[in-house]
C-alpha positions in Angstrom: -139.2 167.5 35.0 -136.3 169.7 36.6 -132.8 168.7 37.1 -129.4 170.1 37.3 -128.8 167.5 34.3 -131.8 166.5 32.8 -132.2 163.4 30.5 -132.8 164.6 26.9 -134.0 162.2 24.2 -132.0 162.8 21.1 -133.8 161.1 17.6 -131.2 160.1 14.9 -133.3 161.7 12.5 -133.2 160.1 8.5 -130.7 157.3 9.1 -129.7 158.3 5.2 -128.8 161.6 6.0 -126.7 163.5 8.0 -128.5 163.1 11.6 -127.1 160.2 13.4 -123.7 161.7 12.4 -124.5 165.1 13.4 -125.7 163.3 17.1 -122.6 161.6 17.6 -120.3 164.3 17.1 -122.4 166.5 19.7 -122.0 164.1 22.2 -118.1 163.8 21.5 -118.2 166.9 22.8 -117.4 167.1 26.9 -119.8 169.9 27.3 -123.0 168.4 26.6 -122.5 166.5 29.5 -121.6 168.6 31.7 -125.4 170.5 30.8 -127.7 167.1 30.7 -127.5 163.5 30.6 -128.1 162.6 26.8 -130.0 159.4 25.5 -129.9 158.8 21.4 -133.1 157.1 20.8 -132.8 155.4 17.2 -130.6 152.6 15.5 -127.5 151.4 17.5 -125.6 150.3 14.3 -126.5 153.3 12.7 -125.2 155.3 15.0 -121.7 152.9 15.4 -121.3 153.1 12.4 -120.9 156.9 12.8 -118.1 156.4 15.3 -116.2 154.2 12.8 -116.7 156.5 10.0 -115.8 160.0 12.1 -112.9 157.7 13.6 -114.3 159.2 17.2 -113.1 157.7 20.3 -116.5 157.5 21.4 -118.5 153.6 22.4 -121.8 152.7 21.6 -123.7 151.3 24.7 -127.6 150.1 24.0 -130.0 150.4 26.5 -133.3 149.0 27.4 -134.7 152.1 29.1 -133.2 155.2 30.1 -132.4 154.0 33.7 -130.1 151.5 32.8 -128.0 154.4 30.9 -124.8 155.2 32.4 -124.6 159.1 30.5 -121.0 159.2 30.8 -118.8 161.1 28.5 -117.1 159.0 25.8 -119.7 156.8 25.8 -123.5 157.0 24.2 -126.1 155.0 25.4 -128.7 154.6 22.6 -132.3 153.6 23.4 -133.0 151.3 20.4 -137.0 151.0 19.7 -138.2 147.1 18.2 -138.8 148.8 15.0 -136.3 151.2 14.7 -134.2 149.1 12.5 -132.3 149.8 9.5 -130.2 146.4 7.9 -128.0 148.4 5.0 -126.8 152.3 5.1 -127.8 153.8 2.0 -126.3 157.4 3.0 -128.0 160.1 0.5 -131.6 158.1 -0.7 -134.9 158.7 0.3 -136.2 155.6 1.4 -139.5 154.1 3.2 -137.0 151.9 5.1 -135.2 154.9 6.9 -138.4 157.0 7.0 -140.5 154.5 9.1 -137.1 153.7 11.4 -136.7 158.0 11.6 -140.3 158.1 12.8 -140.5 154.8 15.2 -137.8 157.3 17.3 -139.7 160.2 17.1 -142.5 158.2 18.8 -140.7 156.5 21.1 -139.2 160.0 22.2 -142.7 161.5 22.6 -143.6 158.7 24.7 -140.5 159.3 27.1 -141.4 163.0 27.0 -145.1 162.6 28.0 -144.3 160.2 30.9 -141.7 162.8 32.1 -138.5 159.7 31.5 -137.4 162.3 29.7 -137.6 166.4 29.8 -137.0 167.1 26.4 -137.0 165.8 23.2 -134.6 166.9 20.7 -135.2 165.9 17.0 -132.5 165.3 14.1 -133.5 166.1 10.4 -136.2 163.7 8.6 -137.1 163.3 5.1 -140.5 164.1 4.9 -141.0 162.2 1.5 -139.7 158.7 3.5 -141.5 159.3 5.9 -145.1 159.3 4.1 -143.4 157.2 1.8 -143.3 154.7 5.2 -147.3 155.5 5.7 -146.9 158.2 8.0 -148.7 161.3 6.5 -147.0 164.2 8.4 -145.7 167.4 6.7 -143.1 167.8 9.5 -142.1 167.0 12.7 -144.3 170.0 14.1 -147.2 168.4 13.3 -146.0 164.7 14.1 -145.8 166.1 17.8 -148.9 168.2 17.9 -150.7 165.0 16.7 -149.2 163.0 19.4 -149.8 165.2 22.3 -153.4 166.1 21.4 -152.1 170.0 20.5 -154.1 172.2 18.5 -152.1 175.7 19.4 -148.9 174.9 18.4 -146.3 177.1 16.5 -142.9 177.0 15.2 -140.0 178.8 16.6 -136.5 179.7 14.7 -133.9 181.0 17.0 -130.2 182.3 16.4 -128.6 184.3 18.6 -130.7 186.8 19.2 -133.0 186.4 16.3 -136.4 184.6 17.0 -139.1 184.2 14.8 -142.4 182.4 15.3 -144.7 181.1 12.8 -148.1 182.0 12.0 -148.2 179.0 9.4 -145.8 176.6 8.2 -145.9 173.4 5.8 -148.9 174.5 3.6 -148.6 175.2 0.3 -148.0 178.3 -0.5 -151.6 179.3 -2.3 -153.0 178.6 0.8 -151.7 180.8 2.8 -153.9 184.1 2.8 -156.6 181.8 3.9 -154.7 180.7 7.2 -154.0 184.3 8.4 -156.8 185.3 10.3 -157.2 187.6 13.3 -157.5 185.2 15.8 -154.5 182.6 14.9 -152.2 185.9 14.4 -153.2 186.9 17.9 -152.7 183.2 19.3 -149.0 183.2 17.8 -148.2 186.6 19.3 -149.6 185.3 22.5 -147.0 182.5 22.2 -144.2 185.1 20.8 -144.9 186.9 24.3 -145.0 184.1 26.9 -141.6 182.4 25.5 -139.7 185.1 25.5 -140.8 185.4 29.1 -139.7 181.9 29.8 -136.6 182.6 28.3 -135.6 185.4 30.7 -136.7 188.4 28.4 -138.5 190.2 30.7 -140.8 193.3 28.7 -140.5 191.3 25.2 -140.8 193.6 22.1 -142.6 192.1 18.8 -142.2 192.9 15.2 -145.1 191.6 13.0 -144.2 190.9 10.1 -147.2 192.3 7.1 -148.6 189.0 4.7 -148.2 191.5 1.3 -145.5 193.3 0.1 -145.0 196.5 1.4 -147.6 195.0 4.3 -150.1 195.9 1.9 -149.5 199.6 1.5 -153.1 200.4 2.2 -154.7 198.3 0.8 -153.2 198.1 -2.9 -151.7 194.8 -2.6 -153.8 192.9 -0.2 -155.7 193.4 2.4 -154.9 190.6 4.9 -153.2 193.4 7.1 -156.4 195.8 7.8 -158.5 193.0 8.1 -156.7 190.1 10.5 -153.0 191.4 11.3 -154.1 195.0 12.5 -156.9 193.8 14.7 -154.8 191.1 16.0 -151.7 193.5 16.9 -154.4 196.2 18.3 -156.0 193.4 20.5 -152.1 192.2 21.5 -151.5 195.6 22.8 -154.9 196.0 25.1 -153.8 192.7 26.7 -150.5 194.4 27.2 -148.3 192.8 25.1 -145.5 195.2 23.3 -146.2 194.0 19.7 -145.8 196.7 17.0 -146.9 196.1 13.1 -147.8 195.2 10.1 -143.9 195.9 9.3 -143.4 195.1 5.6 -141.6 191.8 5.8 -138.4 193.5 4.1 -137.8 195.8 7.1 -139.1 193.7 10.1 -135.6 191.2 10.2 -133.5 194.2 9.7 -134.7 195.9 12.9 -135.1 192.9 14.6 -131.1 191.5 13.9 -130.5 195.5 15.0 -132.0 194.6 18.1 -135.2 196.9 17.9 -137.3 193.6 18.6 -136.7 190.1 20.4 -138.8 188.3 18.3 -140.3 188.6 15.2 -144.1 186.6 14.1 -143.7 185.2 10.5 -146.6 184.9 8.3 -145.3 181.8 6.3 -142.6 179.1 5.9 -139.8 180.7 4.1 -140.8 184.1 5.7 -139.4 183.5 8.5 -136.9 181.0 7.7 -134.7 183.0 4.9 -133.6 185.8 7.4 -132.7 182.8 9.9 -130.6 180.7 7.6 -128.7 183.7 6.0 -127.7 184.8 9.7 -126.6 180.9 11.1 -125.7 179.2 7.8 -122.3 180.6 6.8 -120.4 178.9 3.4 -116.8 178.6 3.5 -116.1 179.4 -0.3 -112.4 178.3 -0.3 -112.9 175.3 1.7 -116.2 174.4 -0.4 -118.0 173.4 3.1 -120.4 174.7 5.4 -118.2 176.6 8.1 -121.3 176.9 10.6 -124.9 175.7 10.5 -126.4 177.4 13.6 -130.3 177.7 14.5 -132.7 176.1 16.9 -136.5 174.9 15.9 -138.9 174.6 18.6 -142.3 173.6 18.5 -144.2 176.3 20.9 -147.4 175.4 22.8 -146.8 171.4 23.4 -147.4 170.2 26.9 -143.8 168.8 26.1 -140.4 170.2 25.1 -139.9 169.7 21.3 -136.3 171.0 20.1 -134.2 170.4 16.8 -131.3 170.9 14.1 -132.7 173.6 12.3 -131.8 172.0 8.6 -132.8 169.1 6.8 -131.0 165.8 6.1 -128.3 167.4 3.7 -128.3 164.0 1.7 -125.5 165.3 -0.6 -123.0 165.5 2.4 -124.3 162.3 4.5 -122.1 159.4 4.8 -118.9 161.9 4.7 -118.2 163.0 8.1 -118.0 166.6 7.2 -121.4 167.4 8.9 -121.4 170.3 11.2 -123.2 169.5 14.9 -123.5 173.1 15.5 -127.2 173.6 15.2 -128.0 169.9 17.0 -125.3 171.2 20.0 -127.7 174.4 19.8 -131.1 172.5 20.1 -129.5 170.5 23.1 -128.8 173.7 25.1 -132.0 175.3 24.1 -133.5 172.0 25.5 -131.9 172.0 28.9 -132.4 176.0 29.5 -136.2 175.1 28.6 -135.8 171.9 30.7 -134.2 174.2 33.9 -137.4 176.8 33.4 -140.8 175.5 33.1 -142.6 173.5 29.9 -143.1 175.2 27.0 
């Protein structure tokens, strides 16, 4: 779907935590809709009672569909599911309550998305504990949509500025990890490195690949996951063309890449490619005792739909205080509508 303002689908997220705050605020802002009409898909009273709690001049419209929203500054229409329905805030707990209500939205915005209602969907944080807790057994929103739209090549993206780094896995634990990197899923994610950079206007991409081991193995001596997938994958990378240099030991790869030597950077695991991220976008104010920016984009590569989000989690120990920052949600929207304006990713 292509429009000069396309309808994105916005989830609350955890109703518990800091999401449907984090929503609200974004859309308080003029500029979002100026870029795309927005529709909140989740909890109407949740999200009023946002408004009364931020003291925003903002009014809560519910919807029955996306055509009968007006997408108007100073006034969000929220798309309210049958079972998306909490009865008592209780800001800062994990609860089966809020998980199943946080998920009932993330359906409802897949739905939207797949019948092209919508053209993106952008998520807000979930707990992943309520939401198995609620039955539905998903280590993350990247695999809830990957499920729902039939997706076995799928990959997470981290963007800040002009630091991106894909995924080669994500929400495993961690001992299973050398088993997942294997020649031809490191190639696939490269693949994926190369053709959204593309999308993204980055015409002759350059990729860093990050090694599994320390010291990308050094030979040999601490693993040998790098001669035996990553190599061959990165050798194969470059016969097809693609500019992807590596195994660079993890330590040096986000260096040059925040440098500028690379455009995007392929992560072997989780927290591989999420600490460099977060120590660039998430910046502490120490004499204030609050979080003076919270900047990053996740996007879920390889769905037949646009998947962005926050790139944090609920932050339970701030929810219900109005001191969340909407930085990384206002992020995922405009990451969501210049997806939207190019072709699906």
């Amino acid at each position: 779907m292509k429009n000069s303002r396309p309808v994105i689908g916005i989830t609350m997220g955890d109703p518990f935590g800091v999401g449907p705050e984090i929503a609200v605020k974004s859309l308080a802002d003029k500029s979002v809709y100026s870029m795309c009409k927005p529709l909140l898909i989740g909890d109407a009273n949740v999200f009023q009672n946002v408004v009364t709690l931020t003291g925003l001049e903002l009014k809560i419209q519910s919807v029955r569909s996306e055509a009968e929203a007006d997408f108007k500054s100073g006034q969000i229409d929220v798309l309210q599911p049958p079972e998306c329905l909490v009865r008592e805030l209780r800001y800062g707990t994990v609860s089966a309550v809020a998980g199943h209500a946080a998920f009932i939205a993330i359906e409802k915005a897949i739905e939207l998305a797949k019948s092209e209602k919508i053209a993106a969907a952008v998520t807000g944080p979930i707990n992943k504990e309520a939401i198995n807790a609620a039955g539905h057994n998903f280590p993350g929103h990247t695999e809830i949509f990957a499920r729902y739209t039939e997706t076995e090549d799928y990959a997470m993206l981290l963007v800040y500025g002009d630091l991106r780094v894909i995924h080669v896995t994500t929400h495993i634990p961690f001992k299973l990890v050398a088993g997942m990197i294997t020649k031809g899923r490191v190639l696939k994610v490269i693949e994926l490195a190369h053709e959204t950079c593309l999308k993204l206007g980055i015409k002759q991409p350059r990729i860093g690949v990050a090694g599994l081991n320390p010291h990308a193995g050094d030979g040999g001596l601490f693993g040998t996951e790098e001669q035996e997938h990553i190599a061959p994958a990165i050798e194969d990378a470059r016969s097809a063309g693609i500019d992807a240099e590596g195994p660079v030991p993890p330590d040096t790869l986000f260096p040059k890449a925040i440098s500028g030597l690379f455009d995007i950077c392929v992560a072997m695991y989780h927290d591989q490619g999420h600490i460099p991220l977060k120590l660039t976008g998430f910046i502490w104010d120490r004499e204030n005792k609050r979080w003076r920016s919270v900047n990053g984009v996740n996007i879920t590569l390889g769905l037949p739909i646009i998947r962005t989000s926050v790139d944090h989690g609920t932050a339970f120990d701030i929810a219900g205080k109005g001191i969340a920052s909407p930085d990384s949600m206002i992020n995922a929207i405009e990451y969501a509508v210049k997806l939207a304006s190019s072709s699906s990713i």
